[in-house]
C-alpha positions as CSV (number, residue, x, y, z in Angstrom):
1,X,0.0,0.0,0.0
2,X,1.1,3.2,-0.9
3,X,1.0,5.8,1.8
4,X,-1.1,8.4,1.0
5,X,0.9,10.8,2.5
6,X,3.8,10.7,-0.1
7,X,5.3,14.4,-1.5
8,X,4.7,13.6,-5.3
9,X,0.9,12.3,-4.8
10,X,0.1,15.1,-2.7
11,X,0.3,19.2,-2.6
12,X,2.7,20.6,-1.0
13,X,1.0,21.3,2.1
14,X,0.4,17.3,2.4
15,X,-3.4,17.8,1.4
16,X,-5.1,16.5,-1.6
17,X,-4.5,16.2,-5.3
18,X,-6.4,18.2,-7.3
19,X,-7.4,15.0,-9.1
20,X,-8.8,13.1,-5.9
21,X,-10.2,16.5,-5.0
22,X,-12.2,16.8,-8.6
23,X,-13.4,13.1,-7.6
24,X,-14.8,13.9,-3.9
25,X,-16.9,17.2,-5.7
26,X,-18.2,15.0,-8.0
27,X,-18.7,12.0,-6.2
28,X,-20.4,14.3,-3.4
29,X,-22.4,16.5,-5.8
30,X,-24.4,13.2,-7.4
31,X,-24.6,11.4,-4.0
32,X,-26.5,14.6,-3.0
33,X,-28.8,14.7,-6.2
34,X,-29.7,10.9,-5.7
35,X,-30.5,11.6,-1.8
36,X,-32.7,14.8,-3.2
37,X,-34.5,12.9,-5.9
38,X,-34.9,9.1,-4.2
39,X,-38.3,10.5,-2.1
40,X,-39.6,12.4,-4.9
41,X,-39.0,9.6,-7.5
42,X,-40.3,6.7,-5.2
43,X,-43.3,9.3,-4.4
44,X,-44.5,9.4,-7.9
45,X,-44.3,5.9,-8.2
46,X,-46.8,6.2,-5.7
47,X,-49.3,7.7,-7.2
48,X,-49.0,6.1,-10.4
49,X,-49.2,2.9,-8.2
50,X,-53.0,4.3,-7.0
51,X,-53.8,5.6,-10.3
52,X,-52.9,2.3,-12.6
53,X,-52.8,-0.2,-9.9
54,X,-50.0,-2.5,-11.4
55,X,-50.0,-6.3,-10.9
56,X,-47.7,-8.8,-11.4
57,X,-48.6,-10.5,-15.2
58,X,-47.5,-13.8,-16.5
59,X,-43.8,-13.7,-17.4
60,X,-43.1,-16.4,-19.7
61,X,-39.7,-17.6,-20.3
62,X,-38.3,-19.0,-23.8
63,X,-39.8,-22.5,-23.8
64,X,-43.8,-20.9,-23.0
65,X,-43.4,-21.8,-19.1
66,X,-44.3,-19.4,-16.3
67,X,-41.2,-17.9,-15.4
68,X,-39.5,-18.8,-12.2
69,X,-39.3,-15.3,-11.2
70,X,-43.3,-15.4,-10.5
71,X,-44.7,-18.3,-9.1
72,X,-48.6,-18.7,-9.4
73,X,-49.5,-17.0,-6.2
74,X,-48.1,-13.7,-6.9
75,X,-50.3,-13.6,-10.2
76,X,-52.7,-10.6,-10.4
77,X,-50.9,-9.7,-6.4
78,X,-50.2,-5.6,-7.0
79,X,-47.2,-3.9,-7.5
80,X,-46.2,-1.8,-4.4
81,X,-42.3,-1.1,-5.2
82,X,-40.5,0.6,-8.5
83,X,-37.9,-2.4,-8.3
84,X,-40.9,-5.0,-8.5
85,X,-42.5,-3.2,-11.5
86,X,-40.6,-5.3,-14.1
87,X,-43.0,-7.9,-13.0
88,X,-46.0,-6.2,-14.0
89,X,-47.8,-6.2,-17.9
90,X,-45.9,-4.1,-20.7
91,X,-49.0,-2.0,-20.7
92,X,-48.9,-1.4,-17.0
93,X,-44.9,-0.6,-17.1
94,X,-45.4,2.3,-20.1
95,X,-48.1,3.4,-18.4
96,X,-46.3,3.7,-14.7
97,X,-43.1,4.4,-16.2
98,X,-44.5,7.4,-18.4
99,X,-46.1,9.3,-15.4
100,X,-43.2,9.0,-13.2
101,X,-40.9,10.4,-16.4
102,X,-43.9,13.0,-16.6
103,X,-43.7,14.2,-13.2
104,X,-40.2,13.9,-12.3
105,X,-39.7,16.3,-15.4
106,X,-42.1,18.3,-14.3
107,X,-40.5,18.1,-11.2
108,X,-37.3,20.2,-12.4
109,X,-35.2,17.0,-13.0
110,X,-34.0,16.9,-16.9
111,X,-32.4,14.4,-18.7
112,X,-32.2,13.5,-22.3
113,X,-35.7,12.4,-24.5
114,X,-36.5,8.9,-23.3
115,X,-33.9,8.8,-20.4
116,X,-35.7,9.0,-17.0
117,X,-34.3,11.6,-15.0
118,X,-33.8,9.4,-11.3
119,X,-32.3,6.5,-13.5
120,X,-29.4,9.0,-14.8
121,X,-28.9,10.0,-11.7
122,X,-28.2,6.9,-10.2
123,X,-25.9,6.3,-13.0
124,X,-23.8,9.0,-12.5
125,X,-23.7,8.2,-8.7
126,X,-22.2,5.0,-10.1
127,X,-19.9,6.6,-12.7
128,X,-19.2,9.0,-9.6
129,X,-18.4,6.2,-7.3
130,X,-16.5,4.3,-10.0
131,X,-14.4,7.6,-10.3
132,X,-13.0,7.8,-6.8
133,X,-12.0,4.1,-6.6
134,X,-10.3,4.4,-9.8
135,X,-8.3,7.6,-8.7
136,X,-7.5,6.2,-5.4
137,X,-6.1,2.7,-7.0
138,X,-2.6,4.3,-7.1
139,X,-2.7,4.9,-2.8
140,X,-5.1,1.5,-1.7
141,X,-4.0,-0.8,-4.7
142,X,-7.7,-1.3,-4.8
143,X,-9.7,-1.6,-7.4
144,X,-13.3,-2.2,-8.8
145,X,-12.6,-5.5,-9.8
146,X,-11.5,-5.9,-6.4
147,X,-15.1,-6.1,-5.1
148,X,-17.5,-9.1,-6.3
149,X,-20.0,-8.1,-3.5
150,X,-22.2,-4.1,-3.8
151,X,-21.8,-3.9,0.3
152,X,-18.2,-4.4,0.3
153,X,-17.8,-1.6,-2.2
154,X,-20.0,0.3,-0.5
155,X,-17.7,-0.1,3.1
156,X,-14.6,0.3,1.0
157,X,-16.1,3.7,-0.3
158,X,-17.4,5.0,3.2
159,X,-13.3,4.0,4.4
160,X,-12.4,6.7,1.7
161,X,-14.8,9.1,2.3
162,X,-14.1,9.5,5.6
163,X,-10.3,9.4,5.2
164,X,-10.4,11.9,2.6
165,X,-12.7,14.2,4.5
166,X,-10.5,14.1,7.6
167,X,-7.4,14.9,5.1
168,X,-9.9,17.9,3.3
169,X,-11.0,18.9,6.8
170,X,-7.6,19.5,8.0
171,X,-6.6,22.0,5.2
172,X,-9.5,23.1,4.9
173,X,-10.4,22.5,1.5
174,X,-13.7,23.1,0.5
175,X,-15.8,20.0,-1.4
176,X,-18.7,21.6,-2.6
177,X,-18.9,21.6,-6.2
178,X,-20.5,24.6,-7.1
């Protein structure tokens, strides 16, 4: 492991690299946008839940047999949860799916023609997350490959946040991305 202290890697002062610097903004600015939008995404799902009352339809697999996925209890059961609404008709998805885009554009979130606004988001929270691990590599040795399991990424990434905070706290650099 390469100590995160070393001259070259660092400014002068011993802070941060402009580079791992760049990372925290960014990594910090779409955490913050996922945090804002995840109750406002989930509460139009909501309503579109009320309004269209999703259920979960026969998913057939290649050979014309009910899916594992659904067994025949859960047929015609509603759809509660946005991560569950795979399971419901394609009717009922375009028509859940299109308010939510509706709304959450209406909302103020933008993204491009036929992207959904919350999905981005998440994305770039992944690209975002992807980005810090991949600039850090160089001090931990770590990298995303180095993970096969989301909650040990997710521990590895909380480690460097508050590492790197302590170091930005210290000098006093500032992490808001403005």
């Amino acid at each position: 492991m390469v100590d995160i202290r070393h001259e070259i890697d660092t400014l002068a002062n011993g802070g941060l690299t402009a580079e791992i610097i760049d990372s925290l903004q960014n990594y910090y600015f779409n955490k913050a946008l996922v945090t804002l939008m995840t109750p406002i995404s989930e509460g139009f799902y909501q309503k579109a839940f009320t309004l269209y009352k999703p259920v979960v339809a026969p998913f057939m697999d290649n050979d014309g047999k009910l899916h594992p996925e659904v067994d025949d209890e859960e047929l015609g059961q509603p759809i509660t949860k946005s991560k569950n609404l795979y399971l419901a008709s394609d009717d009922d998805f375009k028509l859940v799916v299109g308010y939510h885009n509706f709304k959450i554009r209406e909302a103020g979130f933008d993204a491009k023609e036929g992207l959904c606004p919350f999905l981005v988001a998440e994305h770039e929270l992944r690209n975002a997350t992807g980005n810090l691990i991949d600039v850090m590599e160089r001090y931990t040795g770590m990298n995303q490959a180095s993970f096969i399991l989301i909650e040990d990424k997710n521990k590895y990434v909380t480690y460097l946040l508050g590492i790197l905070g302590t170091i930005a706290d210290s000098h006093k650099i500032d992490l808001k991305r403005l």
